[in-house]
Each structure stands twice: as structure tokens, then as C-alpha cells.
GUMIPA-256141 format. One record per residue (C-alpha): residue number from 0; residue in one letter; x, y, z. Coordinates in steps of 0.25 Angstrom, whole numbers, plus 2048, in hexadecimal, padded with zeros to 3 digits. Last residue first. Layout:
NUM  A  X  Y  Z
...
This chain:
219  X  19A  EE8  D0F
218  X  1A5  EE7  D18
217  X  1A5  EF6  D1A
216  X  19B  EF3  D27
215  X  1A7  EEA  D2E
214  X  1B0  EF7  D2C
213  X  1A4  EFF  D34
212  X  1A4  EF4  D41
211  X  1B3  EF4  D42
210  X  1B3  F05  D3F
209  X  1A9  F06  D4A
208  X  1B0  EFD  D52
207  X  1BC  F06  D52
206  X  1B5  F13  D54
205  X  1B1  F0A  D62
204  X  1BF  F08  D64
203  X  1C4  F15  D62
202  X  1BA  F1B  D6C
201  X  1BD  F11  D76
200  X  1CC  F14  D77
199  X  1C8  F22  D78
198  X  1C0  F20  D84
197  X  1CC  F18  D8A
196  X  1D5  F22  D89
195  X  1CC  F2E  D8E
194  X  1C8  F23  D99
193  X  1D7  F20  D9D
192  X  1D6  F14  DA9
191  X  1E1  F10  DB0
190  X  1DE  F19  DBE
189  X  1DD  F0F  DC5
188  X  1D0  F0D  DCB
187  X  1CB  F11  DBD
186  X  1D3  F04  DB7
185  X  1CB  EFC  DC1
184  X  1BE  F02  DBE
183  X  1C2  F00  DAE
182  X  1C7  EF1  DB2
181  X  1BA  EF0  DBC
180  X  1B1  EF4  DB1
179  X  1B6  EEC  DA5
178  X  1B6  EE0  DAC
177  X  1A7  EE2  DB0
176  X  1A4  EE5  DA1
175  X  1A9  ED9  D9D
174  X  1A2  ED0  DA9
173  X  195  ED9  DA3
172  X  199  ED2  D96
171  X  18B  ED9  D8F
170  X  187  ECE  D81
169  X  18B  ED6  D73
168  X  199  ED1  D73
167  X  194  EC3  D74
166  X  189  EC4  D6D
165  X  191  EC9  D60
164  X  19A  EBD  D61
163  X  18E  EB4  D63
162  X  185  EB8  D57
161  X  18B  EAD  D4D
160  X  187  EA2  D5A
159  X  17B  EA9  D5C
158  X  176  EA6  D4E
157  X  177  EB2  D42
156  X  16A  EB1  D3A
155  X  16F  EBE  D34
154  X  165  EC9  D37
153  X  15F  EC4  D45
152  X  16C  EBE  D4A
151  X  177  EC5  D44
150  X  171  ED3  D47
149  X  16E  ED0  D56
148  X  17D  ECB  D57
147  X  182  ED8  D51
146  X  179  EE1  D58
145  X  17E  EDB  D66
144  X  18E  EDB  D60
143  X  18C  EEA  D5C
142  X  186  EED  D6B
141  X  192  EE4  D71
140  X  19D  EED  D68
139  X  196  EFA  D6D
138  X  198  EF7  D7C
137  X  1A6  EF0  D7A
136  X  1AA  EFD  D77
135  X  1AB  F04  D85
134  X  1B1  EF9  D8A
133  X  1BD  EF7  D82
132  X  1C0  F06  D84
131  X  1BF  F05  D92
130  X  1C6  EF7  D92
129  X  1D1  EFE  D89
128  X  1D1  F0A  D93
127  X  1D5  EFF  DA1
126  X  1E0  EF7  D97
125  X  1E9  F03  D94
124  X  1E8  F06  D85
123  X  1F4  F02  D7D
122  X  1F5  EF4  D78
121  X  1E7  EEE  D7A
120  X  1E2  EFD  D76
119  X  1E9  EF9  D67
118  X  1E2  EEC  D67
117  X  1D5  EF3  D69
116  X  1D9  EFD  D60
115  X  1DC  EF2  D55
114  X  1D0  EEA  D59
113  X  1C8  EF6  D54
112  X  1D1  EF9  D47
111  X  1CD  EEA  D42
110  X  1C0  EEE  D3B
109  X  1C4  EFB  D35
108  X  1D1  EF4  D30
107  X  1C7  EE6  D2B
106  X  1CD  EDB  D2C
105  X  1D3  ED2  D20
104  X  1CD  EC4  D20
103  X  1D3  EB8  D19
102  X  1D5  EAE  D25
101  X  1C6  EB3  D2A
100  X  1C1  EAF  D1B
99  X  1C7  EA3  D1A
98  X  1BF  E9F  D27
97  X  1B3  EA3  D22
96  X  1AA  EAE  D26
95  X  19B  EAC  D23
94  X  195  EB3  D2F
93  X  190  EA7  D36
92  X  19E  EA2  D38
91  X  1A4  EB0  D39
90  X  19A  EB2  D46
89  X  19D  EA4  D4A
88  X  1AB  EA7  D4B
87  X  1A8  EB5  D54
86  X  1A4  EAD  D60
85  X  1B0  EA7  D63
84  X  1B7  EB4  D5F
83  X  1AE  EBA  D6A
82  X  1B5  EB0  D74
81  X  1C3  EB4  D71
80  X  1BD  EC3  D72
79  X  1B6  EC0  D80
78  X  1C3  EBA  D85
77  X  1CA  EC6  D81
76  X  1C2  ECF  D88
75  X  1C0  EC9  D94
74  X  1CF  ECA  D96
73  X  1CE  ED8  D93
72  X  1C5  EDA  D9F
71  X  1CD  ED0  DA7
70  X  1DA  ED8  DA5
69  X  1D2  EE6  DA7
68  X  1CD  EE1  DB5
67  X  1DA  EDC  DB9
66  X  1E4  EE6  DB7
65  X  1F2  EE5  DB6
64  X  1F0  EDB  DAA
63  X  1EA  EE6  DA1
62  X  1F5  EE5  D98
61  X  1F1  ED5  D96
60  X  1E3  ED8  D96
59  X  1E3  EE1  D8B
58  X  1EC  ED8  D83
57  X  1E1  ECC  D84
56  X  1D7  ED8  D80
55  X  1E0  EDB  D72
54  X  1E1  ECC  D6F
53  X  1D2  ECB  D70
52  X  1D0  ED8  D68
51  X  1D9  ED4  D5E
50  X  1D3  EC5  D5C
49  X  1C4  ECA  D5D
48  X  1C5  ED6  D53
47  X  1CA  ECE  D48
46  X  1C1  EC2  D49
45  X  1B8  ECE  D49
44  X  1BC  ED4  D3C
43  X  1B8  EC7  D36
42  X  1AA  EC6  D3B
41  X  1A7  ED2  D37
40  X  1AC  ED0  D2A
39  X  1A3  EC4  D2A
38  X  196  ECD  D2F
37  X  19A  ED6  D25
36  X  19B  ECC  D1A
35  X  18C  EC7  D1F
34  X  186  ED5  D19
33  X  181  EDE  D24
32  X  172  EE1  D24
31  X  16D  EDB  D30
30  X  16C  EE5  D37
29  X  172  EE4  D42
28  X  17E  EDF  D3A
27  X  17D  EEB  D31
26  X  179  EF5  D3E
25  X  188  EEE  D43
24  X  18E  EF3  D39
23  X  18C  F02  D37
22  X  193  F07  D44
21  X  195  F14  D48
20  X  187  F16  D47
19  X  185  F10  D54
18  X  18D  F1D  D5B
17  X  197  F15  D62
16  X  197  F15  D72
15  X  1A3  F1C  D78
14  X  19E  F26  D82
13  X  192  F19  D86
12  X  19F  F0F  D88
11  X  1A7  F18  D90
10  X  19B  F1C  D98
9  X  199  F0C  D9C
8  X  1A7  F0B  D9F
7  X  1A9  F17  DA7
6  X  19D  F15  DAE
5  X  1A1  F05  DB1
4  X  1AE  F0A  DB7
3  X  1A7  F16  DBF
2  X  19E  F0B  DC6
1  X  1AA  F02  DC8
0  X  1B1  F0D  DD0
């Protein structure tokens, strides 16, 4: 079953890959072009993303309790996200963002309305189609995060240590994409799993990412 596990997961993930002119961002950052306002915006929103999402995954892995691959996939994702929020710190720092400016922030709607959904598939997808899901889009975040880094470094003088949230979700977690195999072979053994279901989740969220990277390129 695990060949039909990782070919559901890897079509999954080619059905929903975003047109890459959905997002006008991260060409900017590529590019060299965007304005340093954007890059602290950016950082900004993220502080945002990072708690919900780690909240939102540590939920996940509670309702998926009864199932022991989902459970430490989810898991895995929580404690990436507390570690990406270590990383994230020195991207603000390099980015110019003060410490009265993350008390006085106000989040962008377009920005926050991805970790929204995934909180909202924390409360009511079943755990096997929000890894699908989940899975799926992680693909098009890690080739943002890849573009990101490179951009910082040859166009903003970005070190390593200001680069190291981006690098850490552009680098492969094959133990990740393991996890995610055997909960989505498991949860086809089953019979848990909803592909309609979990195709459409993916859907929104990647519409959702687009609006996060597009509400970032309104900074300016």
C-alpha cells in the first residue's frame, strides 16, 4: 500500500500546484526589488502565522490520538513551527523590526486568512485529509522559502543566520514526508481518508497563500 500512498501524495501535490504567477511577491524578493517595509511586514505577518499554526498542529495531533502515524506527523509539525519561530527572530532583527513595532502591529486580513483555514481544518477536517492537504502545500511554501533565501543573500546582504527561517522550510524533511506516507497509507488501509475532501482543502489553502503572499505585495 505504501507505493499507492506516496502516488496519491505526490499527484496530489502536482493536481494542486499554484500557477507561479499567482504570486507577485516572491519574484520582488527574488528579485531584489521589494522595499525593506515588505520584508518587515513579512516578517510581522509571520510571527502571526507561526503561533496559529503551531497551536493549530498540536490540536491536530490531539484529535488524531487514535492513530499513530497522523499523531507524530502532526506532532512534527509543531515542533518544526516552535523551531521556525526561533529562526524567524533573526529575520525581523535584520529586517529592521523593532520591538514597539511587533506590540503595535495590526495583521493583515489577506495575510491572516491562511492560518485561519488551517485552524479551521484543525477543528473540523478529519486528521488523515488535513495531512493530505497539509502536504500537498507544503511543496509550493518550500520553493517560495528556497527563492526567498537566495534573494536575501545575493540582493540584501542577508547572513545565514537572517536566511535560516527561509532555509529551514526550503531544505527536503524526507523523515516529514515518511510520516506523512504511512499516516495517508494507514488512513487508506482504513478506509478514513476523503480525497474529494482533502483535494478541496488543499485547493483553499494554496488560494490562501496566494492571497498571504499578494496582501504582502500591497505593502508598498
Amino acid at each position: 500500500m505504501a507505493p499507492e500512498a506516496a502516488e496519491l501524495l505526490a499527484g496530489t501535490t502536482a493536481q494542486l500546484a499554484p500557477d507561479p504567477r499567482t504570486n507577485r511577491l516572491v519574484p520582488l524578493i527574488a528579485g531584489g526589488v521589494a522595499s525593506g517595509e515588505i520584508l518587515a511586514a513579512l516578517a510581522l505577518e509571520q510571527r502571526w502565522v507561526i503561533a496559529a499554526d503551531r497551536r493549530a498542529f498540536v490540536h491536530l495531533a490531539e484529535r488524531a490520538a487514535g492513530s499513530r502515524t497522523a499523531a507524530a506527523f502532526f506532532t512534527s509539525l509543531a515542533e518544526g513551527e516552535t523551531l521556525a519561530g526561533e529562526h524567524l527572530a533573526a529575520f525581523a532583527a535584520a529586517s529592521g523590526v523593532t520591538g514597539e513595532q511587533t506590540r503595535a502591529y495590526v495583521p493583515r486580513p489577506g495575510c491572516q486568512a491562511y492560518p485561519a483555514y488551517v485552524s479551521w481544518l484543525a477543528l473540523n477536517a478529519s486528521p488523515a485529509d488535513a495531512i493530505l492537504a497539509l502536504t500537498a502545500n507544503f511543496s509550493a511554501w518550500g520553493g517560495y522559502c528556497a527563492r526567498i533565501a537566495e534573494g536575501l543573500r545575493r540582493h540584501y546582504g542577508f547572513s545565514d543566520e537572517a536566511c535560516a527561517f527561509f532555509d529551514f522550510f526550503a531544505q527536503p524533511s524526507p523523515a516529514l514526508d515518511a510520516q506523512a506516507t504511512a499516516a495517508v497509507e494507514e488512513a487508506l488501509e482504513s478506509g478514513r481518508l476523503n480525497t474529494g475532501l482533502a483535494r478541496a482543502y488543499g485547493s483553499l489553502l494554496q488560494s490562501y497563500e496566494a492571497m498571504f503572499w499578494n496582501s504582502l505585495g500591497e505593502t508598498s
